[in-house]
N, C-alpha and C positions, 0 to 999 in steps of 0.2 A: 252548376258544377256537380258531375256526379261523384259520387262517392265508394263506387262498387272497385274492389280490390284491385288492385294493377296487379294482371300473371304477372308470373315468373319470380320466385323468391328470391333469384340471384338478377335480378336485374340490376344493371349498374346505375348508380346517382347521376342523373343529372348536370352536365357541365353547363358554366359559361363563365366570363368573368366574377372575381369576387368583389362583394359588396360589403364594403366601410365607412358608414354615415355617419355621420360628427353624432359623439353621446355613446356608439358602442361601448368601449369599454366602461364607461359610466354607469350606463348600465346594467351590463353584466354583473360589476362591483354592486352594485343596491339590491339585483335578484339575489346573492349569492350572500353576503351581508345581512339584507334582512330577514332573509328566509333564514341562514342559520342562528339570528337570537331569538328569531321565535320557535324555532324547534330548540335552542338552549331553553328557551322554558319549558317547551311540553317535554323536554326529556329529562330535566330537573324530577319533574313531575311521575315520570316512568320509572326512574330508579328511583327514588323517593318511595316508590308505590310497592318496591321490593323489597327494601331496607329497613323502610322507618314506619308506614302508614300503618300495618297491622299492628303496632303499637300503640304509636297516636291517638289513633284515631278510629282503629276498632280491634279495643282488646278481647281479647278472647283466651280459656285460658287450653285450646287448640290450636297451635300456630300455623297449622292448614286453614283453619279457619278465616283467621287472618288475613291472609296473604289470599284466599279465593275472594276475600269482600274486598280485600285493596285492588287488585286486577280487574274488580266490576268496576268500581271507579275511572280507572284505565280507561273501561272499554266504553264509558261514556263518554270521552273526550272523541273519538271515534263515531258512534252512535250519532252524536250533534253536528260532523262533519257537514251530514248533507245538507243541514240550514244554513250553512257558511257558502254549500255550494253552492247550492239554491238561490239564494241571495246577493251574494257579491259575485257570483258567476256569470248571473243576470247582467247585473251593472256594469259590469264588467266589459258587456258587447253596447252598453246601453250608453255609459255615459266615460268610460274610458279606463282603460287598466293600472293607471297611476293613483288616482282619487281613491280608489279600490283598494290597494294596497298600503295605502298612510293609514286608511281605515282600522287595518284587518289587524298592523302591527299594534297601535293604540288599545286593542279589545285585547289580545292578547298578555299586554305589558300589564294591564291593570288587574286581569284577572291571575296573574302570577305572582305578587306584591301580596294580593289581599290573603292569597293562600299563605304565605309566608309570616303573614300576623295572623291569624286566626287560631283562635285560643285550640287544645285538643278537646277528648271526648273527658279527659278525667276536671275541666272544668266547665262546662260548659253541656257536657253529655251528648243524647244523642242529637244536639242541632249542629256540632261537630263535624260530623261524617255529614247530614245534610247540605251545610252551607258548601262543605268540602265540591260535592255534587255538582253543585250547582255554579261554581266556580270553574269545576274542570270543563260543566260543558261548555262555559262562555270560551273557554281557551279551544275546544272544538271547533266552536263557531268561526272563530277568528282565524286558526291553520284549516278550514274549509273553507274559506274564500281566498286564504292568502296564496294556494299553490297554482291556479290557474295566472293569477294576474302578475307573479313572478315569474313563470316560465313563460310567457308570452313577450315581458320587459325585454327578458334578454334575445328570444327567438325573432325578436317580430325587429329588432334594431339589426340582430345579424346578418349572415349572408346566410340566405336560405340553402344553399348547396351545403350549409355548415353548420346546420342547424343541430346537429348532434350534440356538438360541441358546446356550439353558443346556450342550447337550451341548458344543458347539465350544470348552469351553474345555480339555478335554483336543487339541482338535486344534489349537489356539494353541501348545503343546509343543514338536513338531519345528519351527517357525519359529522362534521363541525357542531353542531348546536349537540351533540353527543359526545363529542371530546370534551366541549367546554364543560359540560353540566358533571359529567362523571370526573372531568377532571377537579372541577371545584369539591365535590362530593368525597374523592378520594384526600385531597389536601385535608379537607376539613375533618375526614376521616384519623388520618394520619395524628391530626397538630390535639384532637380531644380526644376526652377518654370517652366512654362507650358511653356512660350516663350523663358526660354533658352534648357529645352529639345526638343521642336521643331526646334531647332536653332542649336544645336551642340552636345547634349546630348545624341542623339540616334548613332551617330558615335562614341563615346566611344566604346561601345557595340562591335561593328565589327574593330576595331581597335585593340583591345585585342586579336582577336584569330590568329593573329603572333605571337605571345607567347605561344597560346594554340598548333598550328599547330607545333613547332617546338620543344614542348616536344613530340606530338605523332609520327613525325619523328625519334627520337631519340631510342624511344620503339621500333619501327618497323624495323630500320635498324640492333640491334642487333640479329633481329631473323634469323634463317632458316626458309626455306620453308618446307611444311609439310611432313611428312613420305609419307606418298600419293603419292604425285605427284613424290616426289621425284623417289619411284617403278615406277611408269609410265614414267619417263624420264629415268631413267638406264634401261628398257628393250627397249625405243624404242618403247613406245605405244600413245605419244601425238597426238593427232587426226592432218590429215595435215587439213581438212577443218571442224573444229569444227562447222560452222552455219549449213552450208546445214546437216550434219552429224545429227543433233539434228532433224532439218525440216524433213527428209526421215527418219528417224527409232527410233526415241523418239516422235514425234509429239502428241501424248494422253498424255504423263508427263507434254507437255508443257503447254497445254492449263490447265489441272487439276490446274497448279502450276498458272497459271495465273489468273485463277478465283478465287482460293480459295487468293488472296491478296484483291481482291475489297472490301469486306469486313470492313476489319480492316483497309484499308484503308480512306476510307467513314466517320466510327467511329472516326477516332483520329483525321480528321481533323474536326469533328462536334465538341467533345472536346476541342481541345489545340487551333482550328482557327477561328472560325465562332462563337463561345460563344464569342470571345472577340470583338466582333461586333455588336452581340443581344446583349451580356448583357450592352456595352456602347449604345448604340444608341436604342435599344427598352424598355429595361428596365430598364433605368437609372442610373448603377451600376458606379461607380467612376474607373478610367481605373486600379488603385491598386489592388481593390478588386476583378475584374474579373484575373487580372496576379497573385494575391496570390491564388484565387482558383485554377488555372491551374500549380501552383506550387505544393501546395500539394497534387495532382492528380498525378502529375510526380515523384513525392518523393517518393509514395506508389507505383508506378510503379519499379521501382528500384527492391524491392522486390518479387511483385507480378509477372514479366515474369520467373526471372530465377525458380521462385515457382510452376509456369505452365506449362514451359519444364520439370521441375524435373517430375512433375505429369503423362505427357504427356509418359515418359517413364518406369513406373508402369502401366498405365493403356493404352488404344490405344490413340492413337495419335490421329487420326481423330475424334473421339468420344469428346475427349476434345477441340478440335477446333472446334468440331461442336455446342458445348453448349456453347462457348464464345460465337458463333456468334447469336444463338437465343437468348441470355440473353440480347445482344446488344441493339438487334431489339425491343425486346418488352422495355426497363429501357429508348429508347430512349422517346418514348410514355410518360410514365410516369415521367420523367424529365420534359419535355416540358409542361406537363400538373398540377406538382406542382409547377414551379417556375415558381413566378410571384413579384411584387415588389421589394423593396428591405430590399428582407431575403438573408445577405451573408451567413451562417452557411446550408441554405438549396443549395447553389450555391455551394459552399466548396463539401456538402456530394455528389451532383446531379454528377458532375464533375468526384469525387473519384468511385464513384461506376462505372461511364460509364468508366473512364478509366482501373476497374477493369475486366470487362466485356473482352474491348477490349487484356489484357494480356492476357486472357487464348484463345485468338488467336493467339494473336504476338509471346508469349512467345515457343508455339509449331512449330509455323509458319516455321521458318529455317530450322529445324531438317526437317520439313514435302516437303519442297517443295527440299532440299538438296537429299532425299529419293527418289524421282520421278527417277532420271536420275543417269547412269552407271557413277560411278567416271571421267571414263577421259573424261567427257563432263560437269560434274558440275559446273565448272564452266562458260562457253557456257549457259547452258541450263539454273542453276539459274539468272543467270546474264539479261538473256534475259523474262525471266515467270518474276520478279522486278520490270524490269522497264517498259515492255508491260503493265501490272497492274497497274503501278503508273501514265499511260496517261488515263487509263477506269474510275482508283478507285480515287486517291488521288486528279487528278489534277486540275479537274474540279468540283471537291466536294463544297468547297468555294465561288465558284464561282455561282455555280446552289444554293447553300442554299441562298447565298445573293439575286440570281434572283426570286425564290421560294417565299421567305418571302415577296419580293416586288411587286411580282406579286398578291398574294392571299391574303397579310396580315394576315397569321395566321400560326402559325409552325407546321400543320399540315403536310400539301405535304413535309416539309422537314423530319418530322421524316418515310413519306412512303417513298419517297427516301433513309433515309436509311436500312427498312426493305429491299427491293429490291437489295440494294447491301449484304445484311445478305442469301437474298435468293440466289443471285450468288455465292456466296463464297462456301453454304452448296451443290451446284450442283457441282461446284471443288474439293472438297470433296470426295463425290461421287466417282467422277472418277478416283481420285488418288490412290495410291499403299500403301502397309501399309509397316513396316519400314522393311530394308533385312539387316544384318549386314554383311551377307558372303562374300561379295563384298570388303569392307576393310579389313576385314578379309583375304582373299586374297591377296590380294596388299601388306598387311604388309610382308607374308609370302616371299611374290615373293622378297621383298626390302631383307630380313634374307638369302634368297636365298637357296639352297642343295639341294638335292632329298628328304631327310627326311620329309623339311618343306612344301615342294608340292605335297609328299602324304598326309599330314597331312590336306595340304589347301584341296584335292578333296576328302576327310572324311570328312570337313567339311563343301563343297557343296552339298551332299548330303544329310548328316544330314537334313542341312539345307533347301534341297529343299523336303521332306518326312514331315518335320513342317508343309511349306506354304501347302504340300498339303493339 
C-alpha cells in the first residue's frame, strides 16, 4: 500500500454504501467516554498547575517563579507522552486496541488519586514537587498510549467514508474532560474560601476521578476489539516490528501526521492554559471568571468537533483543517489586541471563537492523521505522530507563553508563536495524503472471508485506485 499523497486537495471523498456493524455506537460511546475522564484528569492537572501548584508545591516568594516551575511539571506529562506511544502504540497493532486501552485508562486513574493525596512542599519538602514529577509523567504515559487506541475504537468500527465523524469522538475528550475538571475546580472555587481551597479543595477535584475511571472501565471491558484488527489478526498480518516498520516504509505519513498536530496543539493550550494566567495575573480577572470563560469554550466544543469531522467528510479533509489553522493564527492577533480590562462577556466570546477555530482542526484531525498509515500500523504509526507532536506543540506551549510575556511584556511574540506553529501544521498538511477507504474496505472483506468477497475487494481496489488517479 503506498502511502505518497493523493493530488488534488479538493478531491472528493469517496462513495459507496454506509457501513453499521453491530457495537458502533458502543463504541463510539467508550472512545468518547474514556478518553474524556482521562483527559478530566490530566486537565484537573493543567489548571491545578495554574492556580494552586505554585503554591503547593513550589513556593517561591516570585509568583513568576512559581507558576514557570508549575508549567515545567506540565510539560512533563507531555515530554513522557512518547513512552505511552512507544509502547501501547506498539501493542496496539500487536495484540489489539481494546487491551490497550483498559490499560492506559487504569495508569492514568491511579496516578491522579495519588496526586490528590500527596502531602505539599511545606510538609514533606522538596520530595513534594518530586513525587509530584513523577506522578505527572505516569499520567503521560497513560494519555500517550490512550489516544491511538481510542481513535482507532471508534474509526476502525465505522463507516470509513465517515470517518471524520466517527474518528472525532475520541477528540470530544479533552473538551469534556476540560468542562468536567474546570467545572469541578470552579464549584469548589465558588462553595470555599481562598485558604480552604488552597488547603484541601483542589484535591477534591482529583480524588473524584476513581469514580470517573471505573465507570469508563466498565464501558470498555464490555467491548470487542474492532472489525479491523480483528481481519488482521485471523489472517496473521500483525506487524512483528511495528516501530521500525513504520520508520523504513511509512516515514512521510509520519512526519506529515506529526506536524500537522503542532498547531492545535499550540492553540488549546493558549485557550484552556495560559489565559488562566494572563487573565489572573495581567489582567486582573477573578480566577472564576477566567475557569467560567474556559467552560463555556469547552461546552461549545462538544459540538463544534464532531461538527468539523462531519464537515471534513463532505468536503476535503485537509482543506478544512487548513482553514482552522489560518482562522487560528490570525482571531489569535485579534483577541490579544481586544481584551483588555475587565470585560468578562469579551473574555467569554475571545475564548469561544479561538476555541472554535481550533475544532475545525481537532475535530478533522483523527480521521486525518488515522488516513496517513496502512491499517496494521495505525496504531504504531498514530500513536507515535501524538505524542512526537505533543513534546514540539503542546508541551512547551505554556511554558514559552509564560517566558514570552515575561520577557517582552507584551502578547505580541506570543500570538507570533502561535502563528508559527499554524504555519507548521499547514506544511503537515501539505504533505499528507487525502483520505483512501479501500484499505478498510479490504480488511472488512478479508474478516467476511470466500472467494466471492475478494473478488469483490480487488474491484474495489481498482475502482479505487482509477479515483485517486
Amino acid at each position: 500500500m503506498s502511502n505518497s499523497p493523493v493530488s488534488g486537495a479538493g478531491a472528493a471523498p469517496q462513495s459507496g454504501p454506509p457501513i453499521r456493524p453491530k457495537g458502533l455506537v458502543k463504541a463510539f460511546a467508550a472512545s468518547l467516554t474514556g478518553t474524556a475522564l482521562e483527559w478530566y484528569d490530566f486537565a484537573v492537572y493543567s489548571a491545578a498547575a495554574a492556580v494552586v501548584f505554585p503554591i503547593v508545591f513550589f513556593p517561591s516568594s516570585d509568583p513568576l517563579t512559581g507558576t514557570i516551575l508549575a508549567f515545567s511539571t506540565y510539560a512533563v506529562g507531555y515530554v513522557s507522552r512518547p513512552v505511552g506511544g512507544v509502547v501501547f502504540g506498539r501493542l496496539g497493532d500487536r495484540i489489539g486496541r481494546k487491551k490497550v486501552l483498559v490499560t492506559t485508562l487504569m495508569i492514568i486513574g491511579v496516578a491522579t488519586v495519588l496526586i490528590g493525596v500527596l502531602p505539599g512542599y511545606d510538609s514533606i519538602g522538596i520530595a513534594a514537587p518530586i513525587i509530584l514529577v513523577l506522578l505527572r509523567f505516569a499520567q503521560g504515559v497513560g494519555v500517550g498510549g490512550e489516544w491511538g487506541g481510542a481513535v482507532l475504537l471508534s474509526s476502525e468500527y465505522g463507516d470509513p467514508q465517515r470517518r471524520g465523524f466517527w474518528a472525532s469522538a475520541a477528540q470530544v475528550g479533552p473538551p469534556a474532560g476540560n468542562l468536567l475538571a474546570n467545572g469541578a475546580l470552579a464549584v469548589l472555587t465558588l462553595m470555599l474560601t481562598e485558604q480552604q481551597f488552597i488547603s484541601f479543595g483542589w484535591r477534591i477535584a482529583f480524588l473524584v476521578s476513581a469514580l470517573l475511571v471505573g465507570f469508563g472501565l466498565w464501558i470498555r471491558l464490555k467491548l470487542e476489539d474492532t472489525p479491523i484488527f480483528k481481519a488482521i489478526e485471523a489472517h496473521g498480518e500483525q506487524p512483528a516490528a511495528p516501530i521500525r516498520e513504520v520508520f523504513s516504509t511509512e516515514l512521510r505519513p509520519l512526519v506529515a501526521a506529526i506536524l500537522c498536530r503542532v498547531g492545535p496543539d499550540v492553540l488549546y493550550a493558549l485557550f484552556t492554559v495560559f489565559t488562566l494566567t494572563y487573565g489572573i495575573q495581567a489582567l486582573g480577572y477573578e480566577r472564576n471568571q477566567v475557569l467560567t470563560a474556559v467552560l463555556v469554550g469547552s461546552a461549545f466544543q462538544l459540538f463544534m468537533i464532531p461538527l468539523a469531522g462531519a464537515v471534513s467528510d463532505r468536503f476535503n479533509r485537509r482543506l478544512v483543517y487548513g482553514v482552522g489553522a489560518a482562522a487560528g493564527a490570525v482571531w489569535t492577533f485579534v483577541f490579544f489586541g481586544v481584551l483588555g480590562g475587565n470585560n468578562e462577556p469579551m473574555l467569554i466570546v475571545g475564548i469561544v471563537l479561538g476555541l472554535a477555530a481550533h475544532s475545525f482542526m481537532y475535530g478533522p484531525q483523527a480521521a486525518f492523521i488515522v488516513e496517513q498509515f496502512s491499517p496494521r500500523l495505525r496504531s504504531t504509526g498514530s500513536s507515535l505522530a501524538y505524542t512526537f507532536a505533543g513534546v514540539i506543540g503542546g508541551a512547551i506551549a505554556p511554558l514559552l507563553f509564560t517566558v514570552l510575556l515575561s520577557q517582552f511584556g507584551t502578547w505580541i511574540p506570543v500570538a507570533i508563536y502561535v502563528a508559527v506553529a499554524a504555519a507548521v501544521t499547514l506544511v503537515g498538511l501539505a504533505l499528507g495524503r487525502d483520505s483512501n477507504t479501500v484499505e478498510d474496505q479490504d480488511y472488512r472483506l478479508l474478516l467476511e472471508g470466500g472467494a466471492e468477497s475478494r473478488a469483490a475487494g480487488e474491484a474495489a481496489r481498482v475502482s479505487g485506485a482509477g479515483e485517486a488517479r
